[in-house]
C-alpha positions in Angstrom: -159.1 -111.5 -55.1 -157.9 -108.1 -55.0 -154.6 -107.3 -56.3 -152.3 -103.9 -56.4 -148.7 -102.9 -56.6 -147.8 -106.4 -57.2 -149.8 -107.8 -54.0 -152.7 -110.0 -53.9 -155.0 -110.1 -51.1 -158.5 -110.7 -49.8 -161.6 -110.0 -48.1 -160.0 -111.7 -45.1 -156.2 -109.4 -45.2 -158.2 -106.6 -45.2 -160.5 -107.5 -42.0 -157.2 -108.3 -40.5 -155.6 -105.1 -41.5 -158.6 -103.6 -39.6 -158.3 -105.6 -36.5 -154.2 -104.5 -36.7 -155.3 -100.5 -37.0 -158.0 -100.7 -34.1 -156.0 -102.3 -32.2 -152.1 -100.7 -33.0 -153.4 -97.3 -34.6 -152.1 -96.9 -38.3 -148.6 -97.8 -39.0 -146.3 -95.5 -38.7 -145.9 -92.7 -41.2 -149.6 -93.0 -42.0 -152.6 -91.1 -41.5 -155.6 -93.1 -39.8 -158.2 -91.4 -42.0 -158.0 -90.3 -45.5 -158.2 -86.8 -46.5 -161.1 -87.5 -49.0 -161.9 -91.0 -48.9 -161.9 -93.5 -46.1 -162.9 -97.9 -46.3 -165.9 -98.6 -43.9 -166.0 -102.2 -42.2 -168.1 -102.9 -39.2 -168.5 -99.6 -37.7 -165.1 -98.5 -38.8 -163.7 -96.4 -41.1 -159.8 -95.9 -42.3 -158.0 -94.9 -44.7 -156.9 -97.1 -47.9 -153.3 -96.6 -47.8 -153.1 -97.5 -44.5 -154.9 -100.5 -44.6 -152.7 -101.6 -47.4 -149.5 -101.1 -45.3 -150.7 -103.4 -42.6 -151.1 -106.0 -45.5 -147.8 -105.6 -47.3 -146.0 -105.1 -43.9 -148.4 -108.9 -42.9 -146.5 -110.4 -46.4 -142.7 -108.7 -45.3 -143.0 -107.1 -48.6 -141.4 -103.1 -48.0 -143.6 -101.0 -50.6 -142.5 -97.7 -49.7 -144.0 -94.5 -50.2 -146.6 -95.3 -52.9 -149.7 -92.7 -54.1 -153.1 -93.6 -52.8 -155.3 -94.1 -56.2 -159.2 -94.9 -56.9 -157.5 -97.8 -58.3 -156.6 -99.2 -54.6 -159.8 -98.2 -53.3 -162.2 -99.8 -55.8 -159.9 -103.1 -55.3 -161.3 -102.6 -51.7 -164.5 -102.1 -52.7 -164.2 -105.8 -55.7 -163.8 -107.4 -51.8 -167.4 -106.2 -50.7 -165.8 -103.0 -49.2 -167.6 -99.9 -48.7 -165.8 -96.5 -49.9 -167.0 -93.7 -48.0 -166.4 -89.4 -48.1 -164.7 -88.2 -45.1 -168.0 -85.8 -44.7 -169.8 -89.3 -43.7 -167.4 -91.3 -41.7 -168.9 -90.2 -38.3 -172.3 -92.4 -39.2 -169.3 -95.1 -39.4 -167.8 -94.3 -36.3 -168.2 -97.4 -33.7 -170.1 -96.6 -30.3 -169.7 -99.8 -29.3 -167.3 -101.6 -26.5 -165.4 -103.7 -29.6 -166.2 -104.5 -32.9 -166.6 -107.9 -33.8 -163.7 -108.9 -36.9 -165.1 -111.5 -39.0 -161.8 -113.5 -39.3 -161.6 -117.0 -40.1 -157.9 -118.3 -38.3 -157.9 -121.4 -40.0 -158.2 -120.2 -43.0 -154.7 -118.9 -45.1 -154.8 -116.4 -47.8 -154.6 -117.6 -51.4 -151.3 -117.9 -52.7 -152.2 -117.4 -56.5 -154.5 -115.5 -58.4 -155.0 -116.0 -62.3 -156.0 -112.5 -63.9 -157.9 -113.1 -67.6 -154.9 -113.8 -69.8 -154.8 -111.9 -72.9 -152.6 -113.2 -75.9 -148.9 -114.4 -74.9 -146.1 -112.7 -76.7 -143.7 -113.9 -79.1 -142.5 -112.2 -81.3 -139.2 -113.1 -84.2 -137.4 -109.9 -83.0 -137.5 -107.0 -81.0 -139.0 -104.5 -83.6 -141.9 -107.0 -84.1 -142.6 -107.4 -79.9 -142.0 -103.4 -79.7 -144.7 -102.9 -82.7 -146.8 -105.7 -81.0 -147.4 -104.5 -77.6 -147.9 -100.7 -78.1 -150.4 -101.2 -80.7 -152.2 -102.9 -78.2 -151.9 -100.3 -75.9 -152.1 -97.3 -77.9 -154.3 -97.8 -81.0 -157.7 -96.8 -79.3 -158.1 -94.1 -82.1 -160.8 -92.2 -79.8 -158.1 -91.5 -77.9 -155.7 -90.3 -80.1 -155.8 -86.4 -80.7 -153.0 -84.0 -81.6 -151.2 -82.1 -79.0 -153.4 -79.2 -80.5 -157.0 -80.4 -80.0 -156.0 -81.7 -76.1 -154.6 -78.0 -75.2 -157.6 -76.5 -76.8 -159.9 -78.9 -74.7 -158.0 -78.6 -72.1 -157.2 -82.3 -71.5 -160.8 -82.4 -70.8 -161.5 -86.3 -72.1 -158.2 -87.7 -70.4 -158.3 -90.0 -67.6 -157.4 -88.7 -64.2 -155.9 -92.4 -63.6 -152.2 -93.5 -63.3 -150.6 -95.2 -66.3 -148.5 -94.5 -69.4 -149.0 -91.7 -73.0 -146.8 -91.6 -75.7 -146.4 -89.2 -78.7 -146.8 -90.1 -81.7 -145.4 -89.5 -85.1 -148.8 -89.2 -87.1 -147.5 -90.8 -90.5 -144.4 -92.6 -89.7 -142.4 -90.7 -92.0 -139.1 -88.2 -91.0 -139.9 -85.0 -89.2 -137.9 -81.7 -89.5 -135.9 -81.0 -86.3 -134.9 -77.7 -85.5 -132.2 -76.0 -84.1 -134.2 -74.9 -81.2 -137.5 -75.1 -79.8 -140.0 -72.1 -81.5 -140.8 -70.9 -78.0 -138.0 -70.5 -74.7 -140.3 -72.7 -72.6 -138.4 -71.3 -69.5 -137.1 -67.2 -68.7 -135.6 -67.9 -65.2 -131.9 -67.5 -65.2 -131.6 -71.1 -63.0 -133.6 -73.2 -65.6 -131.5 -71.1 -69.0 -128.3 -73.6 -68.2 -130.2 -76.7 -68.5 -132.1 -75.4 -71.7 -129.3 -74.2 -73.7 -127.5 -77.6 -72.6 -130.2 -79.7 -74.1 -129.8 -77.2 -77.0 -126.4 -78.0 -78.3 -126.3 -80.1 -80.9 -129.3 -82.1 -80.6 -130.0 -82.0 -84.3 -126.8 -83.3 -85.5 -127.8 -86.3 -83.4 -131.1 -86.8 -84.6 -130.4 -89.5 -87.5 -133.5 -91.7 -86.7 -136.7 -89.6 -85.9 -139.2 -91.7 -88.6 -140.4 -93.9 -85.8 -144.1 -93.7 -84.8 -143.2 -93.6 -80.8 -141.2 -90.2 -80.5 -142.0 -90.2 -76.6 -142.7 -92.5 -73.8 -144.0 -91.2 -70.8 -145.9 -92.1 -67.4 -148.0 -90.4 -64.8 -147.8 -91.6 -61.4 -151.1 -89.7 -60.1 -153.2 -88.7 -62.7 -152.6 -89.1 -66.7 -154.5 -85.7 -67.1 -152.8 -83.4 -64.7 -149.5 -84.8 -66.1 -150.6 -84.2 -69.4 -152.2 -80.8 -69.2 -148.5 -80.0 -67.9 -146.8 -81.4 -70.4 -148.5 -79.6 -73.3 -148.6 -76.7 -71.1 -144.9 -76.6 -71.4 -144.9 -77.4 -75.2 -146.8 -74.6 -75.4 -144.8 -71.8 -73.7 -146.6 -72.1 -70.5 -144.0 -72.8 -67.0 -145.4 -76.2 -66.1 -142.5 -77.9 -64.8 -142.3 -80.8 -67.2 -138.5 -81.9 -68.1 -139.7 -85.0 -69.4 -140.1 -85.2 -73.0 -138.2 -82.0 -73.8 -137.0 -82.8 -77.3 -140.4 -83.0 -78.7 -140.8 -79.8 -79.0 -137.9 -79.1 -81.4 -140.3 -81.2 -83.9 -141.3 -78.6 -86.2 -145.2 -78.5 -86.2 -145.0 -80.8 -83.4 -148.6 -79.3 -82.2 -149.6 -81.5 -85.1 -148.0 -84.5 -83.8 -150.7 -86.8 -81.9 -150.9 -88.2 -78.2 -152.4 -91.9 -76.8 -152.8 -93.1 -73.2 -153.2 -96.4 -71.1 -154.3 -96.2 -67.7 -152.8 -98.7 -65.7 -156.4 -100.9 -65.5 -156.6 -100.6 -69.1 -153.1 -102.1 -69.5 -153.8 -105.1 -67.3 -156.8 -105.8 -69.1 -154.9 -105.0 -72.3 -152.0 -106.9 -71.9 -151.9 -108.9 -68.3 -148.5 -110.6 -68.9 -147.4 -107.1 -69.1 -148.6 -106.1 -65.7 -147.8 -109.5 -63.7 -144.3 -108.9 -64.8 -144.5 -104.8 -63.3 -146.0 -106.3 -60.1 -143.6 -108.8 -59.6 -140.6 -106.1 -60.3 -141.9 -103.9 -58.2 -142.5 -106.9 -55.2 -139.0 -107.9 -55.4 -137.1 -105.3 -56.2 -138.7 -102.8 -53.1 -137.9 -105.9 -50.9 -134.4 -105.4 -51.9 -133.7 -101.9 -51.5 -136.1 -100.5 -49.1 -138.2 -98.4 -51.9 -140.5 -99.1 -55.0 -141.2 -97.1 -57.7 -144.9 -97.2 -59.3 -145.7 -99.6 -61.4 -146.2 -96.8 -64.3 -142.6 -95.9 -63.9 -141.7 -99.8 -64.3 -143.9 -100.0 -67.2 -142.4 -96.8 -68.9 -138.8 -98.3 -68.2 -139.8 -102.0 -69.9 -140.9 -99.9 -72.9 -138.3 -98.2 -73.0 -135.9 -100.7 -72.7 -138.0 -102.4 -75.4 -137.6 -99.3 -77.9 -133.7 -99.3 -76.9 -133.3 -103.5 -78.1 -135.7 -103.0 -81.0 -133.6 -99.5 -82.3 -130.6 -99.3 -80.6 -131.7 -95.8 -78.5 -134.4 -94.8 -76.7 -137.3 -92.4 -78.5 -136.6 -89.2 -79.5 -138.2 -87.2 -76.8 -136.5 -89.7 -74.1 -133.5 -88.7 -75.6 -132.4 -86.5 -72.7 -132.5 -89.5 -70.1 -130.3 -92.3 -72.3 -127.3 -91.2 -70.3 -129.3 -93.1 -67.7 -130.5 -95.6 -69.4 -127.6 -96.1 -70.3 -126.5 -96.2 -67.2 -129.2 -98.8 -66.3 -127.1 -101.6 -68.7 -124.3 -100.7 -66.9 -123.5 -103.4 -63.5 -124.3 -100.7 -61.4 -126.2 -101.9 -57.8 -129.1 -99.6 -57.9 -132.9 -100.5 -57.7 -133.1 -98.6 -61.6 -130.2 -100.6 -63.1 -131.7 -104.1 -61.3 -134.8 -103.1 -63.1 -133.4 -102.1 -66.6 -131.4 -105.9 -66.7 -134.2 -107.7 -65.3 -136.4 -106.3 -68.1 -133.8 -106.7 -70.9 -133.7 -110.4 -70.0 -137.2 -110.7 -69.8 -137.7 -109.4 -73.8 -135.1 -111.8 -74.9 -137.2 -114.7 -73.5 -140.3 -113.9 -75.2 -137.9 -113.8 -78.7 -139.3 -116.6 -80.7 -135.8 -118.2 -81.0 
């Protein structure tokens, strides 16, 4: 069974979705072909993310706007799916009066799915649990590289998947933090406010910076691209990347080093983990009308997890925890929802 965005579904959803698109056209908001990639079935060929629409829309489950990934289309493809380049669609293309849809009526989709369950956690406090499941996702040493060797390879060996990097703090001991960055990372007059804002007084505030995890942060797209910016930006370069700002008043922070977790890698890695994301994401776009990804769900857990385990969130985060703060507050908003719902869900796995 296939499974994305918090969704299983099947070889027989997907015919369906097919029958629904040849017969409807795509939904509404969707393009009916891909612009690289389309799914073939039966002389037919449409696009991924519209075929997924159908089936959300077939559960009442809203998803939203959502980015169309290899991830989705090689869950198409675990269901016996073709994926085929927009250059060859027209061999797909259907001459024929109807297709035939292989769809058995009697037969209901699967309610349940059990992914290969990796080892529960339970931890005595929050510290241990935070320790516990980023070591698990981030201690793949090949992957871990200073901020230096990536810019000089140019991001090269990086996955172009979704998911979640961190920085790290090399040897776990306190860093020097300056007054200001070494380099103005921005020379328009519309981006110097913001700068010299994050400016003031940051040092002074910077009374825990020994932690291994300075920064938590999560690409939507493409963990590369992001990436590349984000050092780009460290670097001098004008790669919009506010995220993560306050790493680079570290001093030598080219030294420091970076990890990453695709979002397959962290549902092999840790599949409570991601179960939890989907089912955030499932109930909470339902609610409101939008989603975010599931990195951006898994980035707030963690997080929210740093936050119970230290009382703040990691240095380079540091910028955002006015809204994260804001999360713990009773506000009614999709982000706070998903901030409380992950608080509580840390305190249950508390060995109390």
């Amino acid at each position: 069974m296939a499974y994305y965005l918090g969704i299983y579904f099947d070889r027989q959803d997907i015919i369906k979705a097919f029958k629904y698109i040849y017969e409807n056209g795509a939904p509404k908001g969707f393009y009916l072909h891909g612009l690289k990639y389309n799914i073939a079935y039966n002389g037919l060929a449409y696009c991924s993310k519209a075929l997924f629409k159908v089936i959300a829309d077939n559960r009442n489950i809203i998803i939203g706007k959502f980015i169309c990934t290899s991830e989705l289309r090689n869950e198409f493809k675990k269901e016996g799916f073709e994926i085929i380049e927009i250059g060859s669609s027209s061999k797909f293309i259907n001459t024929s009066s109807k297709p035939v849809f292989d769809i058995e009526e009697n037969v209901s989709s699967k309610k349940c799915f059990v992914i290969k369950k990796t080892k529960p956690f339970i931890a005595k406090d929050f510290k241990e649990l935070f320790n516990f499941i980023m070591n698990s996702l981030f201690s793949d040493n090949n992957k871990e590289k200073t901020i230096e060797y990536y810019k000089n390879t140019k991001c090269r060996e990086i996955s172009s998947k979704s998911g979640i990097y961190v920085a790290k703090n090399s040897e776990n001991k306190d860093l020097e933090i300056l007054e200001k960055p070494e380099i103005l990372l921005y020379d328009k007059p519309s981006d110097t406010g913001t700068h010299n804002e994050y400016e003031a007084g940051f040092k002074n505030k910077c009374k825990y910076i020994s932690n291994l995890y300075l920064y938590i942060g999560k690409a939507d797209n493409e963990i590369k691209g992001r990436l590349e910016k984000y050092i780009n930006y460290g670097y001098g370069g004008h790669d919009a990347h506010r995220g993560g700002y306050h790493l680079w008043f570290v001093k030598n922070n080219k030294n420091l080093y970076i990890n990453y977790a695709t979002v397959t890698e962290i549902k092999e890695k840790q599949s409570e983990l991601y179960e939890q994301t989907g089912a955030m994401l499932q109930k909470y776009s339902k609610k409101y009308g939008k989603s975010k990804s599931i990195s951006e769900i898994i980035e707030m857990g963690l997080i929210c997890l740093h936050d119970l385990a230290y009382g703040y969130a990691p240095l380079a985060n540091s910028q955002n925890q006015s809204e994260y703060k804001s999360y713990k507050e009773n506000h009614n908003s999709i982000g706070s929802d998903i901030y409380k719902e992950w608080k509580k869900y840390w305190t249950s796995k508390l060995n109390k």
